[in-house]
N, C-alpha and C positions, 0 to 999 in steps of 0.2 A: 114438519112443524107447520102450523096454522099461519096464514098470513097474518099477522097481528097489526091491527090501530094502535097507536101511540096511547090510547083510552085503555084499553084491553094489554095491554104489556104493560104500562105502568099496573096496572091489579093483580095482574100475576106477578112482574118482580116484588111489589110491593109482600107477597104473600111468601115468597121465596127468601129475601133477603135475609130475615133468621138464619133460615138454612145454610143460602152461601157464609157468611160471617161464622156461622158452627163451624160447617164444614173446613173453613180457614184456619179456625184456631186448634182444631184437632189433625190437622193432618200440614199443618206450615213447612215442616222438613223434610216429608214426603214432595209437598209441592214445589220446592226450593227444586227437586230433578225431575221438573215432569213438563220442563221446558217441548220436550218431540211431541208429547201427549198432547199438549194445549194445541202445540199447530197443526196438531193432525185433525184436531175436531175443530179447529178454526177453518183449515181449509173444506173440510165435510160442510160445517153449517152453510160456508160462503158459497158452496156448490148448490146448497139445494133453497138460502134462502136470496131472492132478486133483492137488491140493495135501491135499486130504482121502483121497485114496487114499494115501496117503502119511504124512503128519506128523510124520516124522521130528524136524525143528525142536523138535515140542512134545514130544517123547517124550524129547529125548535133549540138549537146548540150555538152557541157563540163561542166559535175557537178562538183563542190567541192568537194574533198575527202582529207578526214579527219582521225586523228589517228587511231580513233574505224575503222572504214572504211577499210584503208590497213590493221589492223590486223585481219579483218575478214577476207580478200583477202589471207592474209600471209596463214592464217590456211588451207582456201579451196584449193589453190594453193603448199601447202607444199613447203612455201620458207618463209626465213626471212623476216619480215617489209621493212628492207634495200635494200632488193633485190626485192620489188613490186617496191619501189619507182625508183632505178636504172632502172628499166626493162621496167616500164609504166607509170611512173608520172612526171609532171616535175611542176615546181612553175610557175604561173600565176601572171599579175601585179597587182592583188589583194594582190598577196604574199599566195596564194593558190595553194592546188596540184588537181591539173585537167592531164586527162590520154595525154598523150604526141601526141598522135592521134586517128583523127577523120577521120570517125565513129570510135566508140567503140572498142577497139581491143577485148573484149570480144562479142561485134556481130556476131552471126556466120550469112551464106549466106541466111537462113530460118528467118531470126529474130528471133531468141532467142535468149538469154543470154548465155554463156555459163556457168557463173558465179550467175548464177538468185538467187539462196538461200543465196549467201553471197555478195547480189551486194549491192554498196555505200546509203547510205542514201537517199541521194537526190535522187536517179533513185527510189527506193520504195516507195518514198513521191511524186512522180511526176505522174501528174497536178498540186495539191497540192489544187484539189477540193472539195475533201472532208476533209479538215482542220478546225479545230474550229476557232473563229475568223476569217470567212473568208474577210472578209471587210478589215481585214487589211494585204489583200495581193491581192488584186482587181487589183490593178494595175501592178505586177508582170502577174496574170493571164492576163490581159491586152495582156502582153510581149507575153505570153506563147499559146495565139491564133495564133500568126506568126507559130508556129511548130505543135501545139497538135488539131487535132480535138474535143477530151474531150474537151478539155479550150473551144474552141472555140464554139459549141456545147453550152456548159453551161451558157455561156456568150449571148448566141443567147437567148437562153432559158430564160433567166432569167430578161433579158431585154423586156420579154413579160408578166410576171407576174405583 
């Protein structure tokens, strides 16, 4: 697969999404057992496509972060709960704390994390292609081809089995 821009992956999922969504509503109970399938070409795409060549996620996604969340942050960061949230969080109209800016204030200029051992949940679980039940988040993956080559990739893949 092609290193993809955020520019150039947004126009190809944008051009695929039909298909994935076809593909979902014709084959959903097939897809309900093809839980091993998905991870096996989760783990294929994350072999071959670099997640730091990329970062997309970190540049351009506001995860939910959540109480476990800032107190791992509190701990790694040696500050109070209260002072993550002052410093880098602010409420979202979901009535969520998402980081007050994007990119990632924990992205450094190489793509890494600076925070990687005690980053948010949602940034750990993201693609979220290798998840059990993956059928019932198909269409979030959907979403998550506009950003993630992995998504997108799997999604390609998968709709060829």
């Amino acid at each position: 697969m092609k290193n993809y821009t955020s520019e150039n992956l947004s126009v190809q999922a944008q051009k695929m999404e039909p298909v994935f969504l076809a593909h979902l509503k014709k084959n959903k109970k097939r897809l309900e057992k093809m839980d091993n399938e998905v991870h096996a070409l989760h783990e294929e795409a994350s072999e071959r496509i670099e997640c730091l060549q990329c970062a997309n996620c970190c540049k351009s996604l506001g995860p939910a972060i959540y109480d476990r969340d800032i107190e791992r942050l509190a701990k790694a960061l040696r500050m109070k709960p209260s002072e993550v949230v002052k410093t880098f969080l602010r409420v979202d109209e979901d009535n969520d704390y998402v980081f007050k800016t994007m990119p990632c204030p924990f992205l450094m200029p190489d793509n890494y994390c600076s925070i990687y051992e005690s980053r948010p949940k949602a940034c750990r679980e993201y693609p979220h292609t290798d998840r059990k039940n993956f059928v019932q988040i198909y269409k979030l993956t959907v979403k998550n081809t506009y950003t993630c080559p992995i998504a997108f990739d799997v999604l390609l893949n998968l709709t060829k089995l």
